[in-house]
C-alpha positions, -999 to +999 in steps of 0.1 A: +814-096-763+809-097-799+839-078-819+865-096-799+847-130-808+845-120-846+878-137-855+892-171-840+920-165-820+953-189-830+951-202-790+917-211-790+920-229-828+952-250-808+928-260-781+898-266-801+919-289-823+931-310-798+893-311-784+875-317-810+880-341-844+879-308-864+908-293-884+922-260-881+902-254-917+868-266-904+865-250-868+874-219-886+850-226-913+820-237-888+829-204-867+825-183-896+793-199-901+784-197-866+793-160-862+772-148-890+741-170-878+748-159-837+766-122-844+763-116-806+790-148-805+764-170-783+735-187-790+704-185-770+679-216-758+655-196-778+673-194-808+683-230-802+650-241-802+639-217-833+662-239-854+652-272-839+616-259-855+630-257-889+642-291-889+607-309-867+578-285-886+553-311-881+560-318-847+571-297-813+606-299-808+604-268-777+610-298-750+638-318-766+651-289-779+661-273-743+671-310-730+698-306-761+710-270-750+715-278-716+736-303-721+756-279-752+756-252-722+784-268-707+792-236-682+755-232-674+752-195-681+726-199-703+739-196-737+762-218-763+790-203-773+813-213-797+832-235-783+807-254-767+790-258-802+820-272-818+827-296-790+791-310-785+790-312-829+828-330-826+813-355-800+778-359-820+792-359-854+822-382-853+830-390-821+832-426-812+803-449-800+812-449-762+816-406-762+780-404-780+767-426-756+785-412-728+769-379-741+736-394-746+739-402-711+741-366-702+715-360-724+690-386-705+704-376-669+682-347-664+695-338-631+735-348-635+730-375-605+748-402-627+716-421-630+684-417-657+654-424-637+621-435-652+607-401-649+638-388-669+637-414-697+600-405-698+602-371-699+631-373-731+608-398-746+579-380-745+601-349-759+614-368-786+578-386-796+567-347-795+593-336-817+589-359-842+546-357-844+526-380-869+564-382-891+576-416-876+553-446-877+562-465-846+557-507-838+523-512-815+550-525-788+563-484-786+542-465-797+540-442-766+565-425-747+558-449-715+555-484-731+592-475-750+603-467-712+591-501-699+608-517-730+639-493-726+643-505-687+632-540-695+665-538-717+685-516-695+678-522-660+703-552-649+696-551-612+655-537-609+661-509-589+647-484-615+673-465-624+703-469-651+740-461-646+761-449-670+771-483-675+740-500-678+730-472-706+768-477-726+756-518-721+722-521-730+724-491-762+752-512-776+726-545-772+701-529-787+710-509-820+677-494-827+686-472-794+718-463-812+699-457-841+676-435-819+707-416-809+713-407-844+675-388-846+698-356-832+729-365-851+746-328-860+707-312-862+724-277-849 
């Protein structure tokens, strides 16, 4: 794979333009920059959690981390190439509210049933109260994993049935902006 990946072909800069709110000068710029980090021309979960460490020292980021690159890992082979990168940073970095939520969604839907159960908001929760560690002083009302859940479904949860759709999640984030702001904790951290 890697010397035919060492140079961005005109095709894929077309496509990756249209794609992604990149210009041609940036996707070649972050692929330059991604080639010399990732040589192989993927990235691993590994490696994707190495640099997740770099930027969360003082707390575990292993969990949230892997939730990140599964959801980066469009084609579920178990690496991130390029093009998934730069689409995933696109959507993160400056697309709108509704595609960051709509990929926060993704993000929170562990299993891709188009709902986030308890169990899943929990499980990212927890991931993301790990990842941060003692660094964020949180309100009595959250300050674990499971009572920011409760308050989370509280918010989210129109009908009680304990789960969220995709629409109840794009609702009750753009209700609440400290879940937007919460969004932002990941914002381009690849």
């Amino acid at each position: 794979m890697g010397k035919k990946n060492s140079k961005l072909r005109p095709e894929v800069v077309e496509e990756l333009k249209k794609k992604t709110y990149f210009t041609e000068k940036e996707l070649i710029q972050w692929h330059k920059g991604f080639m010399k980090d990732c040589p192989s021309g993927s990235l691993s979960q590994e490696e994707f959690v190495k640099i997740y460490r770099q930027f969360f020292p003082f707390g575990d980021p292993t969990k949230f981390a892997s939730f990140v690159f599964d959801v980066f890992d469009e084609n579920k082979d178990g690496l991130i190439e390029f093009e998934e990168f730069i689409r995933a940073l696109s959507i993160t970095s400056r697309g709108n509210l509704d595609e960051k939520l709509d990929w926060a969604f993704r993000l929170y839907d562990l299993d891709n049933d188009g709902y986030i159960t308890r169990q899943e908001m929990l499980d990212i929760v927890d991931a993301i109260y790990r990842m941060v560690g003692n660094m964020v002083k949180l309100p009595e009302e959250e300050n674990t994993p499971e009572k920011r859940v409760n308050k989370i479904f509280a918010l989210m949860d129109k009908n009680k049935d304990d789960k969220i759709t995709k629409e109840e999640f794009q609702d009750g984030s753009k209700a609440d902006p400290s879940i937007v702001q919460a969004l932002s904790l990941y914002d381009g951290l690849v």
